[in-house]
C-alpha positions in Angstrom: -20.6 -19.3 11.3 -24.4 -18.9 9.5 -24.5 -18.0 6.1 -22.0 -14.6 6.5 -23.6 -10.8 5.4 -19.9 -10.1 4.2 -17.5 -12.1 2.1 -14.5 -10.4 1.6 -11.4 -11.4 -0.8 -8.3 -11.3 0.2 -6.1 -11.2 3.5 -3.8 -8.5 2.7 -4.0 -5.1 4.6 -6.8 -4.0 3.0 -9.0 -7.0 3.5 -8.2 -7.2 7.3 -8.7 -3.2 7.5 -12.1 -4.3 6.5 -13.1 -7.4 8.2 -11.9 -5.4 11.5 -14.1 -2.8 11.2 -16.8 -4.4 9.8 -17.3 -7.5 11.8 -18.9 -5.4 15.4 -21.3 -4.8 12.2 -21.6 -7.8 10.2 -20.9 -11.7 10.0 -17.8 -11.3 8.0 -16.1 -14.6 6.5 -12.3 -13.6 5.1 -11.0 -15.8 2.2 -7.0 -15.9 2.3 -5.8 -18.1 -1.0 -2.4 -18.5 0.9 -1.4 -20.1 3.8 -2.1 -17.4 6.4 -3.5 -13.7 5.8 -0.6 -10.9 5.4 1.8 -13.0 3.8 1.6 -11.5 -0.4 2.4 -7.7 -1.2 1.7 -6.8 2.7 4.7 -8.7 3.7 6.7 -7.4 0.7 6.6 -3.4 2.0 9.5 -1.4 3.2 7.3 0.0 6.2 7.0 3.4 5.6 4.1 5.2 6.5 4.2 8.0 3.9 1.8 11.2 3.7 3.5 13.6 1.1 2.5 11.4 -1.6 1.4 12.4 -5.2 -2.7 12.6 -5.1 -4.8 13.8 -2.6 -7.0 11.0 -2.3 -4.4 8.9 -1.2 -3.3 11.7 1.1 -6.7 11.6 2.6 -6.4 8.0 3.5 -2.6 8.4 4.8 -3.5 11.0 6.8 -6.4 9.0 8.2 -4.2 5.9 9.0 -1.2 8.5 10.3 -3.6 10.4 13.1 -5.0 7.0 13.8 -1.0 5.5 14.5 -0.1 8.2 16.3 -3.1 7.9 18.9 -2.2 4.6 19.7 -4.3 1.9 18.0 -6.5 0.0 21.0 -4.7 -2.3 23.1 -7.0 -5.1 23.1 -6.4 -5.8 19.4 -2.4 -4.6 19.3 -0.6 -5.4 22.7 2.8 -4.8 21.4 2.5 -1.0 19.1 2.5 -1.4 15.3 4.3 2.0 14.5 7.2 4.3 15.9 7.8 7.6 15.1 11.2 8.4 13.1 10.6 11.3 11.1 11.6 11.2 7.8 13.5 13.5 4.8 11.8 13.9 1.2 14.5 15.2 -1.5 14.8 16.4 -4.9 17.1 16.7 -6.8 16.0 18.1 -10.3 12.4 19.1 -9.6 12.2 21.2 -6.6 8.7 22.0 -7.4 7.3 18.5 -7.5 5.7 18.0 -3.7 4.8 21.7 -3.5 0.9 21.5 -3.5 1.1 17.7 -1.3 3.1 19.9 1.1 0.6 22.7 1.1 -2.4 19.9 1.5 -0.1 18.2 4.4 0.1 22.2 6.2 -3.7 22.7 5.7 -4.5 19.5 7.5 -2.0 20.4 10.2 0.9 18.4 9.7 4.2 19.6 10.9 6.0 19.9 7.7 8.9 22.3 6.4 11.3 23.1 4.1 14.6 22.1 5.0 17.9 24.0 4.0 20.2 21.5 5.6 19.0 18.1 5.6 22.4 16.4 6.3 22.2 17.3 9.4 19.0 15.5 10.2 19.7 13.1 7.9 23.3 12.2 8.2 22.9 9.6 5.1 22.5 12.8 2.6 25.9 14.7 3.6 27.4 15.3 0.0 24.2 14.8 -1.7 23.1 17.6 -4.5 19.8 18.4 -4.0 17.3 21.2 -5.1 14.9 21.1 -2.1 14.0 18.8 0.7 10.6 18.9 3.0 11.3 17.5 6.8 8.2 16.0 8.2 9.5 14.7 12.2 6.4 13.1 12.8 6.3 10.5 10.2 6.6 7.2 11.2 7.5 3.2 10.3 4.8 0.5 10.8 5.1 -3.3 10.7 2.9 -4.8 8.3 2.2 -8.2 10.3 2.0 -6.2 13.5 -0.9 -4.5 12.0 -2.1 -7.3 10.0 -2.2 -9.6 13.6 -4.0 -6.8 15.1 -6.5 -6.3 12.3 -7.3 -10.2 12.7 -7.4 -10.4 16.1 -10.1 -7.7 16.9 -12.1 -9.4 13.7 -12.1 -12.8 15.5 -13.1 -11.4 19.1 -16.2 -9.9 17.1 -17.0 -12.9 15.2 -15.6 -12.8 12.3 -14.4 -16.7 10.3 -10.7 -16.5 8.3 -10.2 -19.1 6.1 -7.0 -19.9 4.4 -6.3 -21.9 1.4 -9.7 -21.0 0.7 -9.1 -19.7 -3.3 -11.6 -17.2 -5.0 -12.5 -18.4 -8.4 -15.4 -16.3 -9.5 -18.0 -13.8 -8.6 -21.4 -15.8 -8.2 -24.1 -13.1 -10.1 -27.2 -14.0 -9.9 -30.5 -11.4 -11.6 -27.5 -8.5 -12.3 -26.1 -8.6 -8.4 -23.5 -10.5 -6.6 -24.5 -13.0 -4.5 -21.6 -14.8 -3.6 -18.3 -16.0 -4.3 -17.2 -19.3 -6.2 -14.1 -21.1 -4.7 -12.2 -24.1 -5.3 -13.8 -25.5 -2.2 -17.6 -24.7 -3.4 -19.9 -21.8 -3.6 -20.4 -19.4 -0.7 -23.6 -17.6 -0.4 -23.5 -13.8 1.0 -25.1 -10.2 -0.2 -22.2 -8.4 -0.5 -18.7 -9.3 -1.5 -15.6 -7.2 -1.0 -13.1 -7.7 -3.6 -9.5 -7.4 -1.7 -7.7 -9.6 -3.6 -4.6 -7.4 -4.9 -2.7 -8.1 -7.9 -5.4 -11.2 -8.3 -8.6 -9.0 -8.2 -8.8 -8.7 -11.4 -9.2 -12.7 -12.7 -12.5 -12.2 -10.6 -14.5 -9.5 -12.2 -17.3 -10.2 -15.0 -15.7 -9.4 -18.6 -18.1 -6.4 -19.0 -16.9 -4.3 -15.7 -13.7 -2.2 -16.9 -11.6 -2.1 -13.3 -8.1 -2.0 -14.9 -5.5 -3.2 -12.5 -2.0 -3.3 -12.8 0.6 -5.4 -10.9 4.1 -3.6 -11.2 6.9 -5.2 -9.5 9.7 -3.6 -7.5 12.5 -4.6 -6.2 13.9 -3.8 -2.5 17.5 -4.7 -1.5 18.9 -4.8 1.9 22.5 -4.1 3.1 25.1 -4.8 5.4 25.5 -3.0 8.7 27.0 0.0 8.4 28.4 3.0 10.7 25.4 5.7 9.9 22.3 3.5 10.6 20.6 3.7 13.4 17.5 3.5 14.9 16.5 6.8 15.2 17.6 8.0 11.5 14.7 9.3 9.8 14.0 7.4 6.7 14.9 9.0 3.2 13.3 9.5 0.2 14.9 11.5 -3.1 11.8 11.4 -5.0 12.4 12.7 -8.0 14.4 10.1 -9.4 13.6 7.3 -7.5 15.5 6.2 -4.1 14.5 5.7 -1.0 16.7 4.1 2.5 15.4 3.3 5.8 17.3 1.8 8.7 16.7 -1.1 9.3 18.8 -4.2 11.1 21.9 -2.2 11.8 22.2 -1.3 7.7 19.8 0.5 5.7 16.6 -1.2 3.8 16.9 0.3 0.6 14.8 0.4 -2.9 15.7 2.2 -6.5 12.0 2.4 -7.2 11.9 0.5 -10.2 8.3 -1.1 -12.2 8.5 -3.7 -14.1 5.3 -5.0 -15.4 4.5 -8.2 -14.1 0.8 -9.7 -13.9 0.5 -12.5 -11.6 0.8 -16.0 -13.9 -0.5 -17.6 -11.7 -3.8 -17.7 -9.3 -1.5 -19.8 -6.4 -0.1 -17.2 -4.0 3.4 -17.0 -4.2 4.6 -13.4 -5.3 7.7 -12.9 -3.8 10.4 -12.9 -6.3 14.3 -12.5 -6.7 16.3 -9.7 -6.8 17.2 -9.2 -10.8 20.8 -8.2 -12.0 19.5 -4.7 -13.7 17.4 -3.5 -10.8 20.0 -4.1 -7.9 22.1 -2.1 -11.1 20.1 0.7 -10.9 20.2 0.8 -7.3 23.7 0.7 -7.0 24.1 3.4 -10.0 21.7 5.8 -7.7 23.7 4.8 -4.6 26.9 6.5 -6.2 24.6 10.1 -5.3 24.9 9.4 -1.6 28.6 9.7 -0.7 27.6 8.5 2.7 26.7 5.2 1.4 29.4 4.8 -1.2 31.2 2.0 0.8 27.8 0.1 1.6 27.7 -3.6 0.7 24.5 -5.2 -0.2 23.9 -8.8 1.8 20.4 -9.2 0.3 16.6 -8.6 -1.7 13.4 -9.2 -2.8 10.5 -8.2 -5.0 7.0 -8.0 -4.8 4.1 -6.4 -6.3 2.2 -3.2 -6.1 -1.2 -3.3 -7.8 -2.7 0.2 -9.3 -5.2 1.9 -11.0 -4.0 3.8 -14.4 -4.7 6.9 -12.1 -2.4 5.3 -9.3 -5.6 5.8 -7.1 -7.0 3.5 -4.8 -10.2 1.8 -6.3 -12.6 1.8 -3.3 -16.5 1.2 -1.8 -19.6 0.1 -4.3 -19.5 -0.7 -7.5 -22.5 1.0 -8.8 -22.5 -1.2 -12.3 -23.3 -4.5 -10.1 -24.9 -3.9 -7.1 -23.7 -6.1 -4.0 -19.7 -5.6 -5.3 -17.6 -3.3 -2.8 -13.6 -2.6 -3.9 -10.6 -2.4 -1.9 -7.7 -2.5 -4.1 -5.0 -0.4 -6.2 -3.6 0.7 -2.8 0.0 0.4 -4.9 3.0 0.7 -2.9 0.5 2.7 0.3 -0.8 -0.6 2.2 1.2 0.3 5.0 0.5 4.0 5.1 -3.3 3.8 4.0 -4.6 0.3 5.5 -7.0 2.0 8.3 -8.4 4.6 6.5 -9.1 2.5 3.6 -10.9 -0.3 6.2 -13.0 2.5 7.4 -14.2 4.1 4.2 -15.1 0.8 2.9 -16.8 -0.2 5.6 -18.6 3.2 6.4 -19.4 3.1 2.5 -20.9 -0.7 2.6 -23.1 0.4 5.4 -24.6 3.1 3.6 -22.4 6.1 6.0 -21.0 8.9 5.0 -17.4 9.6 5.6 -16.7 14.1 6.1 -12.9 13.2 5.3 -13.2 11.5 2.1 -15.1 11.8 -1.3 -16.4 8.7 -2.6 -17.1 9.6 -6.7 -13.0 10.0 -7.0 -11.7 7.0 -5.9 -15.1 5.2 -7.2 -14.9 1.9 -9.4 -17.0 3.2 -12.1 -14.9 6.4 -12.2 -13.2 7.2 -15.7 -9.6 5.9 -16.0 -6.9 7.2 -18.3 -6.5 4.7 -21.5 -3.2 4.4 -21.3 -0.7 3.9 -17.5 2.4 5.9 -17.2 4.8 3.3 -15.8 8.2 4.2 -14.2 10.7 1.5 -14.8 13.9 3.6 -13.9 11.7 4.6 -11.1 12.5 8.7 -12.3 9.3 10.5 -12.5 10.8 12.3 -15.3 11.2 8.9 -17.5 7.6 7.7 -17.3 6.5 5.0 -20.5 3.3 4.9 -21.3 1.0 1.7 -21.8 -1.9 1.0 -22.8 -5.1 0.1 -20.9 -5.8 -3.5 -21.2 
């Protein structure tokens, strides 16, 4: 490749989002620290794309993403489909109130999405379980990370675009108040605009004066045995109030308490993937005890892996206005999966000087204000948020 238009950091979901749509556009050069792209927090999901989430930015983007899946992404980039549809149940249990205006959003936007007064029976996994209220949306489906990741790459390539792996992002290059490149342990690279995609390792590579807080919170996700009630078409499950969340998955159930536990990457080397620890699978098990239907399920196994946010929990995307040639992709938190088109296109669209009629840009931009302080969950209960200061 010539000297590339676009550099962008990072080969998670975000940063192949953007390298596939902006490579028909732009000689686009992708820097992966690790061994191949896709293989950090993209690999570390649970796979569910989810649109009745908390902010309606983030909404925006899932629903994006969502119509996007549904159609059928092209077949020349993903031969084998990244998605299925499974439908899915979200519970409460002591604030029936707390998805009420995502629900009305999801209705407005013509989602088919309704209250459900007995969601054991399309969600055998809840019989016995109290609840308050539960929305049923059938449409809502399960992606595979990689799936989409090998697509994303693929249609980048056949449009020109260079990967590199091991290729490690040290610094921003500024030269006369802009970014002009990107300093790696391999040399500098010359290019007039950079997209930071980076994840949880974004942050070592902003310029002291630029306030982009970013906040890598890890959670843990156990798996289980087989067991009698899992099967394929089971819609996944989500109590969200306090915190728990099972899919089917293997012939058992994939399964997470929702715990954070702050956890800054100590490290620039990839490498995130972590054990399970003895008080989160705890906490998992102690939430497990509301399901009857899972009572006798036996765990066989786990990981953890980080989700980056904002102290808004909103993604942080497009231009940063306070250094011109900069462009964001990050804080996508625990919403790779469910937000990686729509956060590819905006980007894009945005570094190309397009408007986007489905999105706002000054909410979600990286000079936007940011709370001081991050409510954190640890006990993943929205109810038990700590609060920490703003580094």
């Amino acid at each position: 490749m010539t000297s590339p238009d676009v550099i962008i950091v990072g080969g998670g979901l975000a940063g192949c989002s953007v390298a596939w749509h902006l490579a028909p556009h732009r000689r686009v050069l992708l820097l992966e620290q690790g061994e191949q792209p896709g293989a950090e927090a993209s690999a570390q999901n649970a796979g569910m794309v989810r649109r009745l989430g908390e902010d309606p930015y983030e909404r925006a983007l899932a629903l994006r993403t969502h119509r996007w899946l549904e159609d059928g992404p092209p077949e020349e980039d993903w031969p084998d489909a990244p998605s299925r549809k499974t439908g899915a149940l979200l519970a409460l249990t002591h604030e029936p109130a707390h998805l009420h205006d995502a629900a009305s959003h999801l209705k407005d936007a013509g989602a088919s999405i309704e209250a459900c007064d007995r969601p054991a029976t399309i969600a055998p996994v809840l019989a016995g379980t109290r609840l308050s209220f539960a929305w049923h949306l059938p449409d809502e489906r399960v992606a595979d990370a990689w799936t989409l990741v090998s697509g994303f790459l693929r249609g980048a390539k056949r449009h020109g675009a260079e990967i590199r792996t091991h290729a490690r992002a040290t610094s921003l290059i500024i030269e006369n108040d802009r970014v002009v490149g990107v300093q790696t342990d391999r040399g500098p690279i010359a290019a007039p605009e950079v997209v930071l995609a980076a994840g949880a390792w974004g942050a070592h590579l902003t310029p002291s004066h630029l306030h982009r807080p970013l906040l890598a919170l890890r959670r843990t996700l156990l798996q289980s045995a087989p067991h009698p009630i899992s099967s394929p078409e089971h819609p996944w499950t989500w109590i969200d109030d306090i915190g728990l969340y099972v899919r089917p998955e293997g012939g058992g159930w994939m399964l997470s308490g929702c715990d954070e536990a702050l956890d800054p990457p100590k490290h620039i080397a990839p490498g995130s993937r972590g054990p399970v620890e003895p008080l989160a699978r705890a906490l998992a098990l102690d939430k497990l005890k509301g399901l009857p239907a899972l009572r006798d399920l036996r765990l066989s196994g786990g990981w953890t892996g980080l989700r980056t946010f904002a102290p808004d929990r909103r993604p942080i995307l497009g231009p940063d206005p306070e250094l011109p040639g900069l462009h964001w992709a990050a804080g996508l938190g625990g919403f790779g999966v469910t937000c990686s088109y729509a956060v590819g296109e905006a980007v894009a669209a945005w570094l190309q000087s397009e408007e986007l009629p489905w999105l706002d840009a000054a909410p979600v931009s990286p000079a936007r204000a940011f709370p001081r302080r991050w409510a954190i969950r640890p006990t993943g209960d929205v109810g038990a948020a700590r609060l920490i200061a703003s580094p």
